[in-house]
C-alpha positions as a Python dict, from the first residue, in 0.01 Angstrom:
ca = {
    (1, 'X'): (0, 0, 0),
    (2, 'X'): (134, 97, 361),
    (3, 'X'): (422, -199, 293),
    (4, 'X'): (514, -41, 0),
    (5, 'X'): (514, 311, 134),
    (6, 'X'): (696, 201, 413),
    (7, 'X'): (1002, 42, 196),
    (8, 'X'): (1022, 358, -42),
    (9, 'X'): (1049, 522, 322),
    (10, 'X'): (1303, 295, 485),
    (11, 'X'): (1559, 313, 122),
    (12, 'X'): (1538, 671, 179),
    (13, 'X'): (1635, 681, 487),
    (14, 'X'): (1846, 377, 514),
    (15, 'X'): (1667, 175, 791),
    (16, 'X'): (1622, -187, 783),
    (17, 'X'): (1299, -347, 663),
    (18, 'X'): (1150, -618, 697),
    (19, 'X'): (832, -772, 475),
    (20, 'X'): (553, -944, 659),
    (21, 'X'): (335, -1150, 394),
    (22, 'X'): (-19, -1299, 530),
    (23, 'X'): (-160, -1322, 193),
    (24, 'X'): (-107, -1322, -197),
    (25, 'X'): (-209, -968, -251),
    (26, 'X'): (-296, -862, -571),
    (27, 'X'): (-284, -1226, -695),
    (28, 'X'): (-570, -1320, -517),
    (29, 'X'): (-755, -1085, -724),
    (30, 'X'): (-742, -1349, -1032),
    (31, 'X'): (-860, -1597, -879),
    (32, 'X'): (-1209, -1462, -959),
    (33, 'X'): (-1216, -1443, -1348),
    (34, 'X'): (-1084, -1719, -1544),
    (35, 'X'): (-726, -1760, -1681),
    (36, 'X'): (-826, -1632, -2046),
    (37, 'X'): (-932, -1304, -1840),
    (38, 'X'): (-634, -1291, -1572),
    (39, 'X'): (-396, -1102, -1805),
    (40, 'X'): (-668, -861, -1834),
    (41, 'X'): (-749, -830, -1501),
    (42, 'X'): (-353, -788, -1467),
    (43, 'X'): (-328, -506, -1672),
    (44, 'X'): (-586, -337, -1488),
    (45, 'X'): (-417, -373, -1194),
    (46, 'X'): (-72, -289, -1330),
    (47, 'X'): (22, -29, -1040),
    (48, 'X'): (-77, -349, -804),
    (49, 'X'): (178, -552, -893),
    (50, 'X'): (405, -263, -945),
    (51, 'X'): (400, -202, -635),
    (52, 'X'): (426, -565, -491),
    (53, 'X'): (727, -632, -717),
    (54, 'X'): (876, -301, -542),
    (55, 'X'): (799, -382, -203),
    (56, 'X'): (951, -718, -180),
    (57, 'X'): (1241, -654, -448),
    (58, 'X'): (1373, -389, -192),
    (59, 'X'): (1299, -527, 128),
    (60, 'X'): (1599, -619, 306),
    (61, 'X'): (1428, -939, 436),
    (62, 'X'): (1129, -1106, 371),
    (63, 'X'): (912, -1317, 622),
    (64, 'X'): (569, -1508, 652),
    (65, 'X'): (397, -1759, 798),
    (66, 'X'): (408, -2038, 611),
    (67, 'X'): (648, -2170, 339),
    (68, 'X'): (440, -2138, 65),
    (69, 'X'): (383, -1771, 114),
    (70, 'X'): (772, -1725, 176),
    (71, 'X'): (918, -1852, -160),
    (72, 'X'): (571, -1650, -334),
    (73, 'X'): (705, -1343, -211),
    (74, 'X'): (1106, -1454, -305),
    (75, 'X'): (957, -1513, -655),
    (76, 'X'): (829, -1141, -671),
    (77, 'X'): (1167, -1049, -503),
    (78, 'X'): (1323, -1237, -812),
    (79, 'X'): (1605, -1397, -618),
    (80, 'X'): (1679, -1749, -399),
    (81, 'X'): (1598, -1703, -31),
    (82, 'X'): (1896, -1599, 213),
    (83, 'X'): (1972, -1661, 551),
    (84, 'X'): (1769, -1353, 662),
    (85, 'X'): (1434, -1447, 523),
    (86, 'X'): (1236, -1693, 764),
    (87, 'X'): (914, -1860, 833),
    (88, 'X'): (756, -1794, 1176),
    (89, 'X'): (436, -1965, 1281),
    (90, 'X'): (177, -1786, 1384),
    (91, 'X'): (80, -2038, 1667),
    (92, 'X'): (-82, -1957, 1963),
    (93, 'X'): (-67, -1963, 2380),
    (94, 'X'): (-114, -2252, 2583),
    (95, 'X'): (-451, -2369, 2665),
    (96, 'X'): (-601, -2200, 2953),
    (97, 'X'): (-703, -2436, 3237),
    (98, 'X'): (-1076, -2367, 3238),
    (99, 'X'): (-1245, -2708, 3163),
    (100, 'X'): (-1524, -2622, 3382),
    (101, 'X'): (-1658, -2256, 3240),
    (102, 'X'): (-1974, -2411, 3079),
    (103, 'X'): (-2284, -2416, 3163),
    (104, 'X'): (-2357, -2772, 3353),
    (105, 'X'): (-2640, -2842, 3060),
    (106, 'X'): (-2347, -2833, 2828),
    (107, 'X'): (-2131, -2981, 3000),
    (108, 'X'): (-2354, -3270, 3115),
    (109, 'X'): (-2405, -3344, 2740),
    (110, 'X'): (-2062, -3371, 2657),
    (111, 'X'): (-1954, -3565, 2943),
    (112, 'X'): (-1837, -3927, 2831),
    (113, 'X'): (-1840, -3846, 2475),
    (114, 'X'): (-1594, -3823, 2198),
    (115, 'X'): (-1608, -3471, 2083),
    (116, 'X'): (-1562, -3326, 1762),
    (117, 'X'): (-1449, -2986, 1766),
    (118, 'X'): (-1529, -2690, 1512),
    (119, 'X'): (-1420, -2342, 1655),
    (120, 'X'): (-1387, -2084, 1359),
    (121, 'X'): (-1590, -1832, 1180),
    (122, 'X'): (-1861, -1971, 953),
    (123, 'X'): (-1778, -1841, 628),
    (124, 'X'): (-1746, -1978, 278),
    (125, 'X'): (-1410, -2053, 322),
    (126, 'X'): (-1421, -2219, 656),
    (127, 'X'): (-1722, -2419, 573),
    (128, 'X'): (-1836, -2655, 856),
    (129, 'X'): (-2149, -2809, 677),
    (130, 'X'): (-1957, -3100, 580),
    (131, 'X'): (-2010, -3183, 955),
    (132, 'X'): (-2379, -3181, 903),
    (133, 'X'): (-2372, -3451, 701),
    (134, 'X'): (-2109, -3638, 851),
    (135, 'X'): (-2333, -3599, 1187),
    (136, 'X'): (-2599, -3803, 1017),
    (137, 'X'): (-2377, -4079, 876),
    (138, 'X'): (-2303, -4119, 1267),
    (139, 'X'): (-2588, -4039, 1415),
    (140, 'X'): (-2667, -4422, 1526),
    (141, 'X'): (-2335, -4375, 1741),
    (142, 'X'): (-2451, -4244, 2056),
    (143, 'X'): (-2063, -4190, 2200),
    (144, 'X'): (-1943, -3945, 1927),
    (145, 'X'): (-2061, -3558, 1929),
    (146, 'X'): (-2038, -3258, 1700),
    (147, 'X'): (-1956, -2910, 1877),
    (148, 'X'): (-1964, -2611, 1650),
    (149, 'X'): (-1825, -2292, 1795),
    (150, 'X'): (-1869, -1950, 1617),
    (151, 'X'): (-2057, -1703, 1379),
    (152, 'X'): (-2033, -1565, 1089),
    (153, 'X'): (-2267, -1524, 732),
    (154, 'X'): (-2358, -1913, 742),
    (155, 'X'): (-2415, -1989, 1123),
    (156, 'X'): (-2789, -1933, 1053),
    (157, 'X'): (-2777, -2169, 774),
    (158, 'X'): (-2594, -2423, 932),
    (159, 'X'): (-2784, -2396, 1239),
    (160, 'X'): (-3138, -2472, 1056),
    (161, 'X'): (-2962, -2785, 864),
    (162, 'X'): (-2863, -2938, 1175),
    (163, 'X'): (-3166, -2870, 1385),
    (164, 'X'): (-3313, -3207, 1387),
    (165, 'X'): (-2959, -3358, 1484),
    (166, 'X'): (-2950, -3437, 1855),
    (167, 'X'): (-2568, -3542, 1804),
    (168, 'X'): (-2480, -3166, 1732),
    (169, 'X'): (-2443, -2869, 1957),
    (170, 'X'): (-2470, -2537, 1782),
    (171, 'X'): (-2272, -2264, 2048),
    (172, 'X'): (-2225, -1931, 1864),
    (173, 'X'): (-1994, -1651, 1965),
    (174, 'X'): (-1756, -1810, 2200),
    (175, 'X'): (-1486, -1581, 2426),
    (176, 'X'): (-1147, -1744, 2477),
    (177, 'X'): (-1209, -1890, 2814),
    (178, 'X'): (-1512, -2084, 2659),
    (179, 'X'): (-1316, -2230, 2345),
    (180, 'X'): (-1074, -2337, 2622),
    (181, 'X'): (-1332, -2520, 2819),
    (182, 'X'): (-1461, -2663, 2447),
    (183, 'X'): (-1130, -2810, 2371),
    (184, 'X'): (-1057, -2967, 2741),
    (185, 'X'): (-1365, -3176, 2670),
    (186, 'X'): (-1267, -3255, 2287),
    (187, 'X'): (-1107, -3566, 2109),
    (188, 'X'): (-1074, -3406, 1753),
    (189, 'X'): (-1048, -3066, 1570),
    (190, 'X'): (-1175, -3022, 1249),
    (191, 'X'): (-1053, -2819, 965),
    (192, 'X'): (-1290, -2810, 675),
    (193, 'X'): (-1270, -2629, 338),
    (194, 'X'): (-1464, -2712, 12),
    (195, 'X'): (-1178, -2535, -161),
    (196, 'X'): (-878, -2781, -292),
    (197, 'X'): (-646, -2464, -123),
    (198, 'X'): (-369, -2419, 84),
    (199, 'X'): (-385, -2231, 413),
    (200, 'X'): (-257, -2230, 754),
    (201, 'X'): (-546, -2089, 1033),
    (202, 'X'): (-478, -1968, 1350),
    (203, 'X'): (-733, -2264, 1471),
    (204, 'X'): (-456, -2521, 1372),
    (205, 'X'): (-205, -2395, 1679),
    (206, 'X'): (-507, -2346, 1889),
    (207, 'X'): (-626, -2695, 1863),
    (208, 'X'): (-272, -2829, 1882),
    (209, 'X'): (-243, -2641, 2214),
    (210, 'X'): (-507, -2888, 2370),
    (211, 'X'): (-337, -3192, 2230),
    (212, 'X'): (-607, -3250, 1968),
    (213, 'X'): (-525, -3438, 1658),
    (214, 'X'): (-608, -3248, 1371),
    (215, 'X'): (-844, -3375, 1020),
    (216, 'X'): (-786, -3106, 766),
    (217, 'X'): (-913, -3062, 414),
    (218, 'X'): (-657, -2802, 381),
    (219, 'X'): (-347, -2853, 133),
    (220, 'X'): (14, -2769, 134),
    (221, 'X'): (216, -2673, 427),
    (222, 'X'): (-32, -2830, 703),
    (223, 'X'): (-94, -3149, 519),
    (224, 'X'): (267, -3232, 497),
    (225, 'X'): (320, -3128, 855),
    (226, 'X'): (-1, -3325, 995),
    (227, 'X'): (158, -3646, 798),
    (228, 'X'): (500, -3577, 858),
    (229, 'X'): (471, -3524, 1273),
    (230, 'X'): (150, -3811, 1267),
    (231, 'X'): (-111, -3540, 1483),
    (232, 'X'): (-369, -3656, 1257),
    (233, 'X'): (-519, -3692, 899),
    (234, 'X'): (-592, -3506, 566),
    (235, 'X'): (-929, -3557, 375),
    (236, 'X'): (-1031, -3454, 30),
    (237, 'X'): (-1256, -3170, 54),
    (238, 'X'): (-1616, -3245, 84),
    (239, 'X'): (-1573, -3572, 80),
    (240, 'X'): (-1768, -3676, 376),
    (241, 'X'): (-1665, -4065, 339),
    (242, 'X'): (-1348, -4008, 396),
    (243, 'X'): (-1399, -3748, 666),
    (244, 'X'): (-1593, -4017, 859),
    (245, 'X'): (-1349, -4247, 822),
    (246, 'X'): (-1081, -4028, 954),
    (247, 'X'): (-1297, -4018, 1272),
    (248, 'X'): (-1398, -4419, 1293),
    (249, 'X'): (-995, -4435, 1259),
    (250, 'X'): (-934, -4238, 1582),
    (251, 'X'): (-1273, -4317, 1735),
    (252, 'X'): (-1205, -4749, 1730),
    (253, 'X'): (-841, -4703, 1821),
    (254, 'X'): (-756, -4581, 2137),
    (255, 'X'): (-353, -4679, 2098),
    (256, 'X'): (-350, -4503, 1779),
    (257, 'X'): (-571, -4206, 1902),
    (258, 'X'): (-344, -4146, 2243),
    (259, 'X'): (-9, -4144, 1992),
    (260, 'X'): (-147, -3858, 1785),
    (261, 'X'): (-272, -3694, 2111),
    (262, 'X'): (92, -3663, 2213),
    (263, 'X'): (257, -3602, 1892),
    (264, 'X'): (-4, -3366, 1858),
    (265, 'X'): (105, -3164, 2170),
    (266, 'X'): (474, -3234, 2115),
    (267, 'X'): (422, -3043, 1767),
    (268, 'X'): (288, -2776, 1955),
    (269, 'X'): (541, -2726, 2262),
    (270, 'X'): (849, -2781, 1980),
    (271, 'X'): (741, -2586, 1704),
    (272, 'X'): (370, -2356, 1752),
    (273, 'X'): (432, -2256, 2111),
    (274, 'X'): (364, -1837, 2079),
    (275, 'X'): (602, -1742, 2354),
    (276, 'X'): (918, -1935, 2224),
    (277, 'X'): (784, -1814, 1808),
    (278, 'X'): (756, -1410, 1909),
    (279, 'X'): (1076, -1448, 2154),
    (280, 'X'): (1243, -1554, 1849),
    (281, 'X'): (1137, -1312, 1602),
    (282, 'X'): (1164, -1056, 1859),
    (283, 'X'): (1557, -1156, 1873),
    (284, 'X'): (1558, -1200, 1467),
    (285, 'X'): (1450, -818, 1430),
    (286, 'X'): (1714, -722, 1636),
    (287, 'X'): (1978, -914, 1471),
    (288, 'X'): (1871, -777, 1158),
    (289, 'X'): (1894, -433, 1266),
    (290, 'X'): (2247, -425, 1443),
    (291, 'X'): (2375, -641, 1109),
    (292, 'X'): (2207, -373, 879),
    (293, 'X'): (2330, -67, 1044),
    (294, 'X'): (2675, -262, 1166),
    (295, 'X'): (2662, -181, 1525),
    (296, 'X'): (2744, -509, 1769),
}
């Protein structure tokens, strides 16, 4: 609604605009009722896609971060892109150098061990109970170690499943400085979904920024990138099989783990850094503008 009431606003009073998209609002309405019902559920939400169609049919650029989202919004728009609409990472600030801001029983237990990262909310989406069962495939392997930072609706859940698991730590709530102390003592970070979905989390750039390869579940945009760049491998959701072999991969070769390690910070300086993304979308706004109202 407000990007919509701000391009009616900007038309009528000729300033540049430019279109954000995070998310596939009001499609992602349908994907609760099935397809017989979605032109239903369409109708009922006529003004909702009104609207949409408006906003990005009238913006004078559109932008988002990831590709996928871009050309949804271009279809809406009903036209090819142009030179002014762009993709711009999210991505996130370097690493902060805190390896030592845990507690020494935590850190004392991590110490020598290849670490497997979760840091994320605990939702339905983000799922991390794959990791549950992935810890018990591997729980004869005294070397590798699940880490599970954050809360959310299933934390209590997934904390009660992996209760008898002495290769797990369960952390909570973490605050920045802690994640960064997490990730300074981790081999891996772990993206799970049991949705076959495309997405691109804010946890992907943060993981990146420790040099951590990445195993995702996620489609799209981040698989291609994670097997295009080699920072480290895609699994079919909730299939823990293949997620453990993803780890055994990285875990029983150190040559191969150390070359994703640096492709996987590479990726980050080249393309995810946040200061060199915001500089230049700072400078892309302004571009826009002086084009737009043709002042130099």
């Amino acid at each position: 609604d407000l990007a919509y009431e701000a391009v009616v606003y900007a038309k009528k009073n000729n300033i540049p605009v430019i279109v954000d998209i995070r998310d596939k609002w009001p499609d992602i309405f349908l994907n609760f009722f099935p397809s017989k019902l979605q032109k239903f559920v369409k109708l009922f939400l006529f003004n909702d896609f009104r609207m949409i169609k408006k906003t990005m049919m009238e913006a004078d650029a559109l932008v988002s971060m990831m590709g996928s989202l871009l050309d949804w919004g271009l279809r809406y728009a009903n036209r090819n892109k142009r030179d002014t609409d762009r993709v711009f990472y999210l991505g996130s600030k370097k690493v902060l150098n805190v390896k030592n801001v845990l507690n020494h029983e935590i850190l004392t237990k991590l110490n020598g061990k290849f670490v497997i990262s979760y840091i994320s909310a605990f939702s339905n989406f983000y799922n991390p109970e794959i990791l549950i069962d992935c810890a018990k495939k591997l729980q004869n392997n005294k070397d590798i170690i699940f880490v599970l930072g954050g809360d959310g609706p299933l934390y209590k859940y997934i904390k009660e499943r992996a209760i008898n698991l002495s290769n797990i730590i369960m952390l909570g709530w973490l605050n920045q400085s802690e994640i960064s102390s997490i990730l300074q003592h981790s081999k891996i970070g772990i993206i799970p979904t049991p949705f076959l979905v495309e997405a691109f989390p804010n946890k992907v750039f943060t993981y990146l920024s420790s040099g951590l390869p990445i195993i995702s579940a996620l489609q799209g945009e981040l698989k291609d990138i994670i097997e295009k760049y080699k920072i480290g491998f895609y699994y079919p959701p909730n299939d823990v099989d293949a997620l453990v072999n993803c780890i055994l991969k990285l875990y029983n070769n150190s040559q191969l783990y150390n070359t994703m390690a640096e492709n996987a910070k590479r990726t980050f300086d080249e393309m995810f850094d946040a200061d060199k993304i915001y500089n230049e979308y700072a400078k892309y706004v302004e571009e826009l503008f002086y084009n737009k109202k043709g002042n130099k």
